[in-house]
C-alpha atoms as one frame of an Amber mdcrd trajectory, in Angstrom:
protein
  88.590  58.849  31.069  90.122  62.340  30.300  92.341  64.057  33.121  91.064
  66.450  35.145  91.724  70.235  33.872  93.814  71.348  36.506  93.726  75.062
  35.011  90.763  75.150  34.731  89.857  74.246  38.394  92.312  77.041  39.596
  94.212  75.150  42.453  97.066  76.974  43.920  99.327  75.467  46.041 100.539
  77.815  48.937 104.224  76.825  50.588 103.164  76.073  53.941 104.405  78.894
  56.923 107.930  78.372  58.326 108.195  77.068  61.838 110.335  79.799  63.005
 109.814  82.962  61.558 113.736  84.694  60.142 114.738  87.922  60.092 114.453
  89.151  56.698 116.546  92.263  57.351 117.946  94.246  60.393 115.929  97.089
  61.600 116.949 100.198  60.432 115.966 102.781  63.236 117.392 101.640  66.929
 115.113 101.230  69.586 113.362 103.891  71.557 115.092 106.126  74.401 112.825
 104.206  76.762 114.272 100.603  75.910 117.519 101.720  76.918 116.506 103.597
  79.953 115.154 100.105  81.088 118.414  98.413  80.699 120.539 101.186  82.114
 117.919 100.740  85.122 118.355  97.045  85.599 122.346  97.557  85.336 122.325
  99.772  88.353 119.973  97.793  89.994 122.125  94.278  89.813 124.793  96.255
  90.643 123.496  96.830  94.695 124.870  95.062  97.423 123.528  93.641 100.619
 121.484  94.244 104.043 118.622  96.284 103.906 119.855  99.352 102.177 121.417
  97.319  99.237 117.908  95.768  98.625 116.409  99.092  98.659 118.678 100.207
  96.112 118.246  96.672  93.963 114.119  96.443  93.881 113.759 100.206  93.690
 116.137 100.055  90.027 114.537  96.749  89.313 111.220  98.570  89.482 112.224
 101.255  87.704 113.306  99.117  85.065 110.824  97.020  84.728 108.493  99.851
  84.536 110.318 101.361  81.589 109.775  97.833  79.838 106.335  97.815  79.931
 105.608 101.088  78.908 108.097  99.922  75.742 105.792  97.112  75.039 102.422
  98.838  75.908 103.435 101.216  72.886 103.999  98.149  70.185 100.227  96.256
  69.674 102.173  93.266  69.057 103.839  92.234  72.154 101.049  91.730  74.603
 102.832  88.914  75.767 106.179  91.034  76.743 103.709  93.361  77.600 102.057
  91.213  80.994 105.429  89.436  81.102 107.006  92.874  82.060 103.515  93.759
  83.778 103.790  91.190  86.157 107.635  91.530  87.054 107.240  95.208  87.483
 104.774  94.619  90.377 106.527  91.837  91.796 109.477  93.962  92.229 107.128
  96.953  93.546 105.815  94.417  96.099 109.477  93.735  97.403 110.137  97.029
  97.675 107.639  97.929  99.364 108.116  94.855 102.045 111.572  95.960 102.394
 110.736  99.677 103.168 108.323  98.334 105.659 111.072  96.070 107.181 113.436
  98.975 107.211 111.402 101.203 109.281 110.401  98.763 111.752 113.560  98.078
 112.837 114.463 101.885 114.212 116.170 102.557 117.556 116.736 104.840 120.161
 119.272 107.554 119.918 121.854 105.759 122.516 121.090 102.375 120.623 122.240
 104.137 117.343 125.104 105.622 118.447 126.234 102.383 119.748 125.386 100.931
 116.519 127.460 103.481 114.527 130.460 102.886 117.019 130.648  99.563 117.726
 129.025  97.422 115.018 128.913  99.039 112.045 132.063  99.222 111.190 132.028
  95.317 111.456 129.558  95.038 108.832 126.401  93.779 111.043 123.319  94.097
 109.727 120.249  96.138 111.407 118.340  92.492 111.039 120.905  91.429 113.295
 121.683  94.257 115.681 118.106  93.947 115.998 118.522  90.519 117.887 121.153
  92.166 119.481 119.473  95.247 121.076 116.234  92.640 121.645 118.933  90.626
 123.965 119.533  93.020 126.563 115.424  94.505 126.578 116.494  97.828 125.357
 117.061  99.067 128.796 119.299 102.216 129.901 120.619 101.413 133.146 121.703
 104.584 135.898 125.202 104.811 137.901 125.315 108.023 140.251 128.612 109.462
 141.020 130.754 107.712 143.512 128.579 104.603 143.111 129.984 101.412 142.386
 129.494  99.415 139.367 131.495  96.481 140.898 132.895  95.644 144.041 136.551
  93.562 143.908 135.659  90.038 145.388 132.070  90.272 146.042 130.297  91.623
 142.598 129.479  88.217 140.445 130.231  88.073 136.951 126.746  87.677 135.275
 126.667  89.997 132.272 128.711  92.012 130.027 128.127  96.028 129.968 128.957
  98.631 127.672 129.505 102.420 129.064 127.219 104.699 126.688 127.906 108.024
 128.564 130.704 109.351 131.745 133.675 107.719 132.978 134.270 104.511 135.134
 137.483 104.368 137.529 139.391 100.812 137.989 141.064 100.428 141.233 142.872
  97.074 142.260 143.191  97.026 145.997 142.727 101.140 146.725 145.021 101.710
 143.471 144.380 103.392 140.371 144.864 101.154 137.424 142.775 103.082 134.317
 139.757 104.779 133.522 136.565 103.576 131.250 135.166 105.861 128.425 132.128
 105.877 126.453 131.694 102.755 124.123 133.800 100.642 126.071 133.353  97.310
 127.509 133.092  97.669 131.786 133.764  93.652 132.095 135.288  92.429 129.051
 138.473  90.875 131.160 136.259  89.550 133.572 133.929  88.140 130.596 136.265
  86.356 128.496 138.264  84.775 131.758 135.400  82.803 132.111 133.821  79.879
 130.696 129.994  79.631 130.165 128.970  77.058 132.914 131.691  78.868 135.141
 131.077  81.392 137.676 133.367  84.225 139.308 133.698  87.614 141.020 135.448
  90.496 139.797 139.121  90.871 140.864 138.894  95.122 140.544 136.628  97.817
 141.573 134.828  99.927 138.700 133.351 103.518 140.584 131.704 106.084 138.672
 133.142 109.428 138.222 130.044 110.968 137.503 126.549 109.835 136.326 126.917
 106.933 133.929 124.866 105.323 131.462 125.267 101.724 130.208 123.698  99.253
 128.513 124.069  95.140 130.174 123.024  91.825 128.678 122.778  88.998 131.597
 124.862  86.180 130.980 122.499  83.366 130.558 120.510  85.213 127.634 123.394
  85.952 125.421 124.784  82.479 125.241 121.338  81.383 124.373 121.740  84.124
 121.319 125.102  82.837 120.287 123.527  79.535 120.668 120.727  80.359 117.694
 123.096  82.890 115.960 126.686  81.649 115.717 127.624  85.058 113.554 126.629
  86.812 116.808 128.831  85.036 118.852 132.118  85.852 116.614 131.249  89.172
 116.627 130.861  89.395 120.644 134.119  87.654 120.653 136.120  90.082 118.775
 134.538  93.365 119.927 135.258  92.125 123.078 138.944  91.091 122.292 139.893
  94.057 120.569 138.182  95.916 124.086 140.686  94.204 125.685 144.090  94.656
 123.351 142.761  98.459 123.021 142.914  98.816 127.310 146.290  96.759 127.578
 148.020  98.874 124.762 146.618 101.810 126.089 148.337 101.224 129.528 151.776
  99.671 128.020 151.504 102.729 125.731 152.045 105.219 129.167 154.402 102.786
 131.487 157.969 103.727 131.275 160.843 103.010 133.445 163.001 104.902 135.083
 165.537 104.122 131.805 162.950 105.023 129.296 162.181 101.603 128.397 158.571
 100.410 128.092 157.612  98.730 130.905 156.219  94.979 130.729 152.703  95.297
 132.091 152.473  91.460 133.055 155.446  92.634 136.134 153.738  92.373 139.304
 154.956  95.400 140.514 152.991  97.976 138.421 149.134  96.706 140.165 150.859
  97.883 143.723 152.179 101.711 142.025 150.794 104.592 143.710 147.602 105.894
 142.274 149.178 109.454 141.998 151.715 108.398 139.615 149.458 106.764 137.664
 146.894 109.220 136.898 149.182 111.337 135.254 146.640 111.660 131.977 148.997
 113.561 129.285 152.874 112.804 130.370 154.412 109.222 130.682 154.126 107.036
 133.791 157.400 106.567 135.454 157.269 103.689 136.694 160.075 101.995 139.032
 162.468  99.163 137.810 161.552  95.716 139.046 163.165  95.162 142.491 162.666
  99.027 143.486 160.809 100.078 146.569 157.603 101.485 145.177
């Protein structure tokens, strides 16, 4: 039997296709402007920070970016996979942008409500999200003092809420004597609110009286330790607004009592609740107030 005549029959024998395809050579021409646009898009994006405003600023340069890539891969045939890949994350991040400009406006307030906001909160870092419980807490109601009306009465008023003066001025008396007035953004019952524990009950101990029309804004007692019960970040920052209320009115105070020496005068001495109210509504000078011992 003769061998078969290979030549003859023509067979080539093709080296089968690599598994993973190598690069032969690098390219020689860098890629297009719009590649890099993409990337410098997605570096700004990731570079956004947090709350509402930073995930504005994230999905909108994630969209942006994303955008950019597509349109790179729509103009090479040969990536239709990049292509939808890119496709599909471009209106993924569109969606979320979209959601969050949605959630943004939604949460709007009125004027009062954002300049308590701007005075008061955000300087502490708290979200809208949050101040949104917040303002949601007390029903977003404006409450009315007329001038010469009381806000509390020493002795008889309860203590069942915590207020904040938006507008006018609030004068404390302790027993017919001037002790300091209340301004705008300014706790009326902070002393009165952290003396007190939250199954105890009191009475205020001074009289707040309006020295003109007042505004303020109250949240009842009962409803804002059921917040801080859900919302524990709440809580801490109740607690040190309301603290640093506190520190502001005592140094405030200790920053006007003198002594008849020139030494600052201890504001934990009896003595200075029973001054008379004349000396101590001297608003620019010092206070002079009498040495320990003195007849006042």
């Amino acid at each position: 039997m003769e061998p078969p005549d290979f030549e003859a029959m023509n067979f080539t024998v093709e080296p089968a296709p690599a598994s993973y395809p190598l690069c032969a050579e690098w390219r020689e021409g860098a890629e297009g402007s719009v590649f890099h646009l993409a990337n410098i898009f997605l570096f700004l994006g990731f570079m956004g920070g947090s709350g509402f405003y930073g995930l504005l600023y994230l999905f909108t340069f994630l969209t942006l970016g994303f955008f950019c890539y597509t349109f790179h891969a729509w103009s090479d045939s040969c990536t239709t996979d990049a292509f939808l890949w890119n496709f599909a994350l471009f209106g993924a991040c569109l969606g979320q942008l979209l959601h969050v400009a949605y959630r943004l406006r939604s949460v709007s307030f009125d004027q009062d409500f954002e300049e308590l906001y701007n005075c008061m909160f955000k300087k502490l870092g708290v979200s809208l999200s949050h101040y949104g419980k917040i303002v949601a807490c007390c029903e977003r109601d404006i409450h009315t003092i007329e001038q010469d009306h009381c806000f509390a009465v020493e002795g008889k008023t309860p203590i069942d809420k915590l207020s904040v003066l938006l507008s006018g001025r609030i004068r404390v008396t302790v027993n017919g004597e001037f002790l300091h007035y209340i301004y705008p953004f300014q706790f009326l019952d902070s002393p009165e609110w952290d003396s007190l524990r939250p199954s105890e009950e009191g009475v205020f101990q001074v009289t707040l009286r309006a020295d003109n029309q007042c505004r303020y804004v109250a949240w009842r007692r009962k409803k804002l330790y059921l917040l801080f019960a859900k919302h524990r970040y709440i809580a801490k920052i109740f607690a040190l607004v309301v603290r640093s209320d506190i520190a502001d009115k005592l140094y405030s105070l200790n920053d006007k009592a003198f002594d008849s020496a020139g030494h600052r005068y201890d504001l934990r001495l009896p003595s200075y609740c029973h001054m008379p109210g004349t000396e101590l509504e001297k608003s620019d000078g010092f206070l002079q107030v009498p040495v320990q011992g003195r007849t006042a």
